[in-house]
GUDREN-988785 format. One record per residue (C-alpha): residue number from 1; x negated, y, z; residue in three letters. Coordinates in steps of 0.001 Angstrom, whole numbers. Each point is the difference from the previous one (the first is absolute). Last residue first. Layout:
N
 num    east   north      up residu
 NUM       X       Y       Z    ALA
...
***
This chain:
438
 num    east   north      up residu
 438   -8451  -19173   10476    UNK
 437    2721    1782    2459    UNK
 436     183   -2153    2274    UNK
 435    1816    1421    3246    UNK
 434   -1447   -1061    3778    UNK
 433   -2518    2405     760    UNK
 432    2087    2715    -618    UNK
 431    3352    -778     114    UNK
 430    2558     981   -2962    UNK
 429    3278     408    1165    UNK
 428    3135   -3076    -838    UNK
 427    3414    2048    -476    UNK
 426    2475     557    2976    UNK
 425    3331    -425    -959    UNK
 424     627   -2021    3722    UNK
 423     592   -3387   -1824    UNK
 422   -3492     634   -2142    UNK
 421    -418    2457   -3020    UNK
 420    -896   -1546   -3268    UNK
 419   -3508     564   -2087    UNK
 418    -299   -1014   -3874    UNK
 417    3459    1227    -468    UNK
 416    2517   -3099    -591    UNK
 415    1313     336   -3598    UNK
 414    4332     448     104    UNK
 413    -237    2476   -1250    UNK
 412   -1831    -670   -2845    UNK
 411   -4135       8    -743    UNK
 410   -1861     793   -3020    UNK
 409   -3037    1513    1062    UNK
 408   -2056   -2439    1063    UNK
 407   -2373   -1024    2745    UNK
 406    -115    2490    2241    UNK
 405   -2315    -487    3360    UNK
 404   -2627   -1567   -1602    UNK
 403   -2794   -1403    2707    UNK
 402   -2838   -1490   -2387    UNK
 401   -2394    3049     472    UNK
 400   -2258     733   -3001    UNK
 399     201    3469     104    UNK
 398    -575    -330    3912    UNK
 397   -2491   -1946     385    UNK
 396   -1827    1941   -3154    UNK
 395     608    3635    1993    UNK
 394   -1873   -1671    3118    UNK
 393    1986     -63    2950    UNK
 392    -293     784    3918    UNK
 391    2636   -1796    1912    UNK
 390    2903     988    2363    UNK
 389    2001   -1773   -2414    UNK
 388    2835    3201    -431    UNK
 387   -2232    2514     190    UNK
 386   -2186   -1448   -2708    UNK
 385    2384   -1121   -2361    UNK
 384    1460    3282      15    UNK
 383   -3569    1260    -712    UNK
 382       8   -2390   -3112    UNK
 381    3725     936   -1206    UNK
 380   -1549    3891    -211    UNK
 379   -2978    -326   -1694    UNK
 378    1789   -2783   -2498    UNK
 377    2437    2718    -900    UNK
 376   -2769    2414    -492    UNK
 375   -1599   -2402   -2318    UNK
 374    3280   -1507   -1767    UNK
 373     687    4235    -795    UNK
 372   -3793     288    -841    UNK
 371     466   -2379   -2437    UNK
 370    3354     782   -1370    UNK
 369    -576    3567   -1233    UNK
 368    -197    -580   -3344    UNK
 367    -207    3099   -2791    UNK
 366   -1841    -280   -3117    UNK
 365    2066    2933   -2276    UNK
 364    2352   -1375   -2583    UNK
 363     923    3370    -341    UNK
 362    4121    -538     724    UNK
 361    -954   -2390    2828    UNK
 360   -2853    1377    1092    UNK
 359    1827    3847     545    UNK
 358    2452   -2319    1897    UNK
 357   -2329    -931    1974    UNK
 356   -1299    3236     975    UNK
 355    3323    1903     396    UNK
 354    1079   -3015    2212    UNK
 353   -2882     951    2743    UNK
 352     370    3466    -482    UNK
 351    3290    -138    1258    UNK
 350    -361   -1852    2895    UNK
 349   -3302    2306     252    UNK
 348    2056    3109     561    UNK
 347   -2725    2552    -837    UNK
 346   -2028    2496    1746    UNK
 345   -2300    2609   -2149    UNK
 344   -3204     949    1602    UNK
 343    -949    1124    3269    UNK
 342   -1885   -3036    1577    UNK
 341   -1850     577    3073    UNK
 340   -3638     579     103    UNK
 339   -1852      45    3734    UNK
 338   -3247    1495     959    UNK
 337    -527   -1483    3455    UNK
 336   -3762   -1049      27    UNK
 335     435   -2785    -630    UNK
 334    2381    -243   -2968    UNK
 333    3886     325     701    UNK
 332    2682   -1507   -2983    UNK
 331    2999    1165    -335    UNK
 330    3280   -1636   -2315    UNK
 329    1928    -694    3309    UNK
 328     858   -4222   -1307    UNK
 327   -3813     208    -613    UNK
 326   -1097    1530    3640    UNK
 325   -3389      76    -548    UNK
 324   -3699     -47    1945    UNK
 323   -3360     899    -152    UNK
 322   -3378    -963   -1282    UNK
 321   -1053   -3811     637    UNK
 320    4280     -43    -536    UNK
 319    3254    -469    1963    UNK
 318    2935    -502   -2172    UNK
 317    3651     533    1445    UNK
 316    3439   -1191   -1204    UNK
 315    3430    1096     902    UNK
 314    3509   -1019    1653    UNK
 313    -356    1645    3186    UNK
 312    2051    -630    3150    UNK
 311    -564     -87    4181    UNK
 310    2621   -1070    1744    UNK
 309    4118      44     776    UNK
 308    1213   -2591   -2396    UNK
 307   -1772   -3015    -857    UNK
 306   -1437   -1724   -3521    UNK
 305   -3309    -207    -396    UNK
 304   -2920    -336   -2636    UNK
 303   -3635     589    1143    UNK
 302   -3270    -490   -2007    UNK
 301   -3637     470    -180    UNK
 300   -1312    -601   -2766    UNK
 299   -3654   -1572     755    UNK
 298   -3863     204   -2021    UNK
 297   -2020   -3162    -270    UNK
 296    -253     879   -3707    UNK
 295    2000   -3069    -647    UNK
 294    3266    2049    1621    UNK
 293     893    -991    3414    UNK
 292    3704     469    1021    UNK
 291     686     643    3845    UNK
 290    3363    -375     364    UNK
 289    2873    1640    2787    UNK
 288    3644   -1222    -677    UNK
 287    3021    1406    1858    UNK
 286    4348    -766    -697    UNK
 285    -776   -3441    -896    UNK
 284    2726   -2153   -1907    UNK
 283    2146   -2416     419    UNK
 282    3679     713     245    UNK
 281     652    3669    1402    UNK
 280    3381   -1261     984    UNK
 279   -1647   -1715    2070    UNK
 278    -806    2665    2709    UNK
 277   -3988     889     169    UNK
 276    -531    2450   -1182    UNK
 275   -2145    1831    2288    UNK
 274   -3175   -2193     480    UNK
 273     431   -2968   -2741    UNK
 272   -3329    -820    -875    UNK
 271   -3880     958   -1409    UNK
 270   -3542    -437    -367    UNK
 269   -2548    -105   -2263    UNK
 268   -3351   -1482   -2072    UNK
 267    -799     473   -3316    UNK
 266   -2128   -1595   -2769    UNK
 265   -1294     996   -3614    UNK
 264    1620    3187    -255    UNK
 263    1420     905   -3705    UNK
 262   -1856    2233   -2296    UNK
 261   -1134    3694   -1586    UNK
 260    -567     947    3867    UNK
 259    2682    3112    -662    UNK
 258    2215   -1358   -1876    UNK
 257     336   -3204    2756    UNK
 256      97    2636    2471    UNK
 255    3286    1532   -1666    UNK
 254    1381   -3063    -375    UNK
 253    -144    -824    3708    UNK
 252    1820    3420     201    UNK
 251    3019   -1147   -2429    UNK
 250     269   -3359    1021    UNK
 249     842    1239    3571    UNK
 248    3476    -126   -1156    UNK
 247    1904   -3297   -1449    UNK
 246   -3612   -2020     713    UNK
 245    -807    1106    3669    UNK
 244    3461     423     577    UNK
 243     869   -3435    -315    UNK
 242    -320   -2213   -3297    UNK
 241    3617    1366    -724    UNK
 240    2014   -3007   -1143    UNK
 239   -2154   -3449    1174    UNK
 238    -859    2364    3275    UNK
 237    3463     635     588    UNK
 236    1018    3196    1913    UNK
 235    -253    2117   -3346    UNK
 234    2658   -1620   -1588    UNK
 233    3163     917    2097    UNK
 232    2946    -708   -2689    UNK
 231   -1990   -3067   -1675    UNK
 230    -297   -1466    3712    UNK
 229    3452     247     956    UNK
 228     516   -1346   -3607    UNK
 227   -1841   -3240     316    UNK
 226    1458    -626    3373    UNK
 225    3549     531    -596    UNK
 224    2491    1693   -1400    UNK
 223    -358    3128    1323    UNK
 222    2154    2730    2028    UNK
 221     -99   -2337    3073    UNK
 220   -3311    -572     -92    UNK
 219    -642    3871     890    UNK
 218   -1514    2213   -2866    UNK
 217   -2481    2879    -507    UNK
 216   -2896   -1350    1985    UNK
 215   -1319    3252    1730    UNK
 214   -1556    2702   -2983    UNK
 213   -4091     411     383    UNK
 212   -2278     415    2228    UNK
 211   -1503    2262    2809    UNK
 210   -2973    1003   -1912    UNK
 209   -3664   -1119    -245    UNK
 208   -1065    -515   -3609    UNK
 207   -3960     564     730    UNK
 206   -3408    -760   -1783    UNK
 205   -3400     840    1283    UNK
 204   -2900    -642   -2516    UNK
 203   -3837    -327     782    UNK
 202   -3504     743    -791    UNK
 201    1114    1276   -3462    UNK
 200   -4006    1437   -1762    UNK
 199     156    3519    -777    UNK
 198    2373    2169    1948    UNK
 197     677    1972   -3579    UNK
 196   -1462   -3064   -1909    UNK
 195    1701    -132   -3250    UNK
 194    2579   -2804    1046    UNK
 193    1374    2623    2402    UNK
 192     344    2306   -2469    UNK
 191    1509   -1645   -1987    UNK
 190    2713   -1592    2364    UNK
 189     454    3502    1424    UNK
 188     776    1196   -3616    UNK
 187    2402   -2716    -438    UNK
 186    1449    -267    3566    UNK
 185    1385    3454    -665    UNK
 184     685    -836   -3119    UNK
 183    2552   -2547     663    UNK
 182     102   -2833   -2868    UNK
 181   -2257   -2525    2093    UNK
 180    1983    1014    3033    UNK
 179    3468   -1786   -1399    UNK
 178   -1241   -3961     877    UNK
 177    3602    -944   -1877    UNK
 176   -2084   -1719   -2639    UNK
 175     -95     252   -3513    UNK
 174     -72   -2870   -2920    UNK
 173    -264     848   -3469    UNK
 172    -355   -3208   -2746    UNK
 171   -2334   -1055   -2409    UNK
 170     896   -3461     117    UNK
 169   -3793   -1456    1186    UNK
 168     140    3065    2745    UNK
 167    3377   -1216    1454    UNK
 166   -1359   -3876    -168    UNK
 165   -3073    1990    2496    UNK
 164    2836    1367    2285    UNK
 163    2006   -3188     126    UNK
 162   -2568   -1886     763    UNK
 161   -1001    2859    3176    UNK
 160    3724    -142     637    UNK
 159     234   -3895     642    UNK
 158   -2982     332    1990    UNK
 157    1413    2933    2085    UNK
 156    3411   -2322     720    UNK
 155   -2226   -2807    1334    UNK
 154   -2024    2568    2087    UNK
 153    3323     993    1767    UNK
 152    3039    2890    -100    UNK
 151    -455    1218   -4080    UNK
 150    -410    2782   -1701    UNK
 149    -119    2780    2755    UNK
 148     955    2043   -1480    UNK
 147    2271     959   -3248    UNK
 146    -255   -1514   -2998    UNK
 145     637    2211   -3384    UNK
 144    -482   -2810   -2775    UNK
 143    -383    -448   -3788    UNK
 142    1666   -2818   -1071    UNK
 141   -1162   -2939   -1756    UNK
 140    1901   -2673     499    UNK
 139   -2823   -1744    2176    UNK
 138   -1160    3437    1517    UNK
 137    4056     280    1167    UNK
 136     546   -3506    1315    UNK
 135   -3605     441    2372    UNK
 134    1122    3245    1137    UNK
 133    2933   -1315    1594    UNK
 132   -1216   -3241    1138    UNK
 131   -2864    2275    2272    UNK
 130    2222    2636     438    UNK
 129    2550   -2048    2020    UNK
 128   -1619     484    3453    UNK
 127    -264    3706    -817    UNK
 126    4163     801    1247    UNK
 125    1131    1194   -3698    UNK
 124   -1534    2801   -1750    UNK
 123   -1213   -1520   -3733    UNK
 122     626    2660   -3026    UNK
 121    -131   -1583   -3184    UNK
 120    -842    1191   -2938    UNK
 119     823    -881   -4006    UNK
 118    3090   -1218     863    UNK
 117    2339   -2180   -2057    UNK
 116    2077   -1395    2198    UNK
 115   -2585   -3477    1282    UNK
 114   -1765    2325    2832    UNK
 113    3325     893    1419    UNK
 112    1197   -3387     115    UNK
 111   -3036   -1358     787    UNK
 110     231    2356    3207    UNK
 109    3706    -559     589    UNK
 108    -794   -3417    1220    UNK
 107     346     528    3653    UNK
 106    3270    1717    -984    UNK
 105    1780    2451   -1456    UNK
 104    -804     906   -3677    UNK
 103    1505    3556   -1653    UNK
 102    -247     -74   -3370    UNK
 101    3089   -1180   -1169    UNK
 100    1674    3436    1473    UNK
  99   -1986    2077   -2502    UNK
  98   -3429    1397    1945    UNK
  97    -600    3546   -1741    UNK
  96   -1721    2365    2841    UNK
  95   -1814    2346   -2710    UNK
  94    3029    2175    -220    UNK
  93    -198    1108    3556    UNK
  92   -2997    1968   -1362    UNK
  91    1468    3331    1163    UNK
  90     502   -1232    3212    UNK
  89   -2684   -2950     428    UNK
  88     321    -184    3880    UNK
  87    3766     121    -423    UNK
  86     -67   -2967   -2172    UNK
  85   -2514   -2280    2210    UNK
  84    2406     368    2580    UNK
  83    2527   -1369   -1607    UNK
  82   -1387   -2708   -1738    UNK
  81   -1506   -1106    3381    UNK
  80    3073    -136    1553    UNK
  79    1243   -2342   -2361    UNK
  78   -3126   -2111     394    UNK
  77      22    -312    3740    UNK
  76    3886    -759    -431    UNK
  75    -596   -2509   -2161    UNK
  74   -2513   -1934    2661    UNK
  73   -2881   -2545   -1229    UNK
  72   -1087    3451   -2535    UNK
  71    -524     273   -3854    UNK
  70     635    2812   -2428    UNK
  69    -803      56   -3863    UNK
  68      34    3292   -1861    UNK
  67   -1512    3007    1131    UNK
  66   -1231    1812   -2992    UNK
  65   -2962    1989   -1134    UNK
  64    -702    2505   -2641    UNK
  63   -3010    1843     429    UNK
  62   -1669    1619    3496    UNK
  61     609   -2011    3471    UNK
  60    3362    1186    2066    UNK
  59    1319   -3678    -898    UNK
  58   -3028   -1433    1357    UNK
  57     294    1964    3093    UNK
  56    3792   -1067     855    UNK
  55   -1054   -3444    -729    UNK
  54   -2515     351    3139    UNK
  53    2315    2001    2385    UNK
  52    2599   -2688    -750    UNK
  51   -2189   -2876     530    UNK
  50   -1559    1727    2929    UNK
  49    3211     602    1591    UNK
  48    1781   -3700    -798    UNK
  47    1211   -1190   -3806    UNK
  46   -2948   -2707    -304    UNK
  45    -491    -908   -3312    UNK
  44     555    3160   -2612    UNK
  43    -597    -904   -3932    UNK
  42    -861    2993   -1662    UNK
  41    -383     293   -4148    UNK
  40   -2469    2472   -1202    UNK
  39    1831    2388   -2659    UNK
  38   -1938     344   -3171    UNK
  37    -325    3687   -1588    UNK
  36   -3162    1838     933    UNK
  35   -2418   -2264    1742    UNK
  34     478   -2583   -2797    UNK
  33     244   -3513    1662    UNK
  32   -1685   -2993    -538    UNK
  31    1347   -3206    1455    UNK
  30   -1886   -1869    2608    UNK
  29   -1039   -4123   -1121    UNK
  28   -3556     800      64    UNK
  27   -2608   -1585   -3077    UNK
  26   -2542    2787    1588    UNK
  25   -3223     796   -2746    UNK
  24    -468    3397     702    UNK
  23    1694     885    3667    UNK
  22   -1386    3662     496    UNK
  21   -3313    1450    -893    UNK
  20     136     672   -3864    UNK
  19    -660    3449     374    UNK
  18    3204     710    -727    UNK
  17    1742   -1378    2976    UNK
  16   -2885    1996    1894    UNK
  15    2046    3226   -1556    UNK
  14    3585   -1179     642    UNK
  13   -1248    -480    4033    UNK
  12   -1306    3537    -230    UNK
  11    2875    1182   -1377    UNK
  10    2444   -2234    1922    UNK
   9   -1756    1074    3433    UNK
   8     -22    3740    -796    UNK
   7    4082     -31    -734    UNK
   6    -278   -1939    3586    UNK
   5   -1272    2740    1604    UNK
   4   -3796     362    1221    UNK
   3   -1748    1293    2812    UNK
   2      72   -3056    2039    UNK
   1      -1   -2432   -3130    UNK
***
């Protein structure tokens, strides 16, 4: 699809469909649609940034389509979000069409949302919940827009990966928020990667270094209490966020993984609390630095950091038997030093991204993303497991890990998080050597 637009896609895509390649023989619970007059129902779970940037893309997607269902733990999250998502949309306003009664606050605003009528669901809230969230929606048959990364430990991945392959028995459209896939620059890099421009991949390196992201956006005394301090700064909490090794550095890890055509089969790392170390940063790293062994004996290199005042780069690098690549740069250098860069047509791969699944929706088009979502996910959670053990891993020790650190989604309140500051507000740090992670 690197030279292609999406009018191309459908026509090619309508063409297989009539070859008798796609779905024959599926007893799935998705509705048909008809690409030219039936408006896809949007449910919206999550009513933050990416939730709004995300429903904001759906609703700019070709063919009638309507924003109807709304769901957030905080109203004025949601309200916001309405707003916002109606000046992004301008002339298209008109598509935002959530009555009053459809507007869910809550922890359970998800089944809510799911349960109005919808015929997809968006999914942006903090990733711990994704697991449960995703799991509701495949089971009442929903097509879903998830972003990454889909879950915050193995237990959470295995849920996905059932709820991925219950997804394909249904016949339903799942995408992930992993947007390079749908960026052509990667695309045609990908490809020609993959077709042996360096030849064989001796080795990946993998980078999300920046100085971080917003500071904890509420005091204790503006909250209610624990649960919703928490809630309010999400991406501190491992059993919320993951860390930024899952929330961010997802995206180059994932890039490797496209690359190899797999997962690693072990890793090995370090990491800790260097810079950030005040507690209102609750518990999370601000570096990490794996070594992730593929079963080709060949490594991904990788780096993920949060600190001001140093050296960045959020990209991804392949070294090959015959040259090298930056992917994330789109140019790739044989020996020798003739380089190609890409000079094609650049898109906006959130859109893209929505464009194509939508296009499956209304076409009936195969179209699951899940897998390599859980894997990628899994990638991630398993060199967090490694920095913050001190260990080296297999990929099945951790998969299979016993240590959940969210056990549900439908909590109150009034729940106790899964990990509590002590007298001082300090919250417990991982310590290599000493935290079990399997």
């Amino acid at each position: 699809m690197s030279d292609t637009t999406r009018r191309n896609f459908l026509k090619t895509s309508a063409a297989a469909a009539a070859a008798g390649s796609l779905l024959n023989g599926f007893a799935g619970d998705a509705r048909a649609f008809s690409a030219a007059d039936d408006t896809i129902k949007v449910g919206l779970v999550g009513c933050g940034g990416r939730g709004t940037g995300a429903a904001s893309q759906a609703l700019s997607t070709e063919g009638p389509v309507a924003l109807v269902a709304m769901g957030d733990v905080f109203g004025d999250q949601l309200d916001a979000s309405e707003k916002r998502i109606k000046g992004a949309l301008r002339d298209k306003s008109d598509r935002v069409q959530v009555a009053d009664d459809a507007k869910f606050v809550g922890f359970d605003a998800y089944k809510k949302v799911i349960d109005s009528g919808i015929d997809l669901v968006i999914l942006a809230t903090p990733p711990g919940f994704r697991p449960f969230h995703f799991e509701y929606a495949v089971n009442k048959g929903v097509h879903v827009f998830f972003e990454k990364p889909v879950a915050t430990d193995a237990a959470g991945v295995r849920r996905v990966l059932d709820s991925v392959k219950l997804a394909k028995e249904k016949n339903l459209k799942v995408g992930v928020g992993l947007q390079r896939h749908h960026q052509y620059t990667y695309l045609e890099t990908m490809k020609r990667l993959k077709d042996g421009a360096i030849g064989d991949i001796v080795a990946t390196r993998v980078y999300w270094n920046n100085r971080g992201v917003w500071d904890p956006r509420k005091n204790r005394d503006q909250v209610s209490g624990e649960m919703e301090y928490q809630m309010r700064n999400w991406y501190y909490y491992n059993w919320l966020c993951g860390d930024h090794i899952c929330e961010q550095h997802i995206h180059n890890l994932d890039v490797s993984n496209w690359l190899k055509g797999g997962h690693p089969v072990k890793a090995r790392g370090t990491g800790g609390r260097q810079v950030r170390t005040d507690k209102k940063y609750g518990e999370i790293f601000d570096h990490h630095c794996v070594q992730f062994e593929y079963e080709d004996g060949t490594y991904m290199f990788s780096e993920c950091r949060h600190q001001p005042n140093v050296w960045n780069s959020v990209s991804e690098h392949a070294l090959g038997a015959n040259g090298f690549a930056n992917i994330g740069g789109a140019s790739i250098t044989a020996n020798g030093g003739e380089t190609w860069r890409y000079k094609g047509k650049k898109n906006n791969p959130y859109q893209t991204e929505h464009d194509n699944l939508f296009a499956a929706v209304r076409n009936d088009l195969p179209y699951n993303e899940g897998e390599y979502g859980a894997t990628s996910t899994m990638t991630a959670i398993l060199g967090r497991m490694c920095t913050y053990s001190g260990k080296e891993l297999t990929w099945e020790q951790a998969l299979n890990s016993e240590v959940q650190i969210v056990e549900s989604a439908d909590l109150t309140w009034d729940s106790t998080p899964p990990t509590v500051p002590d007298a001082d507000g300090f919250y417990p740090i991982p310590h290599p050597g000493l935290t079990k992670v399997v």
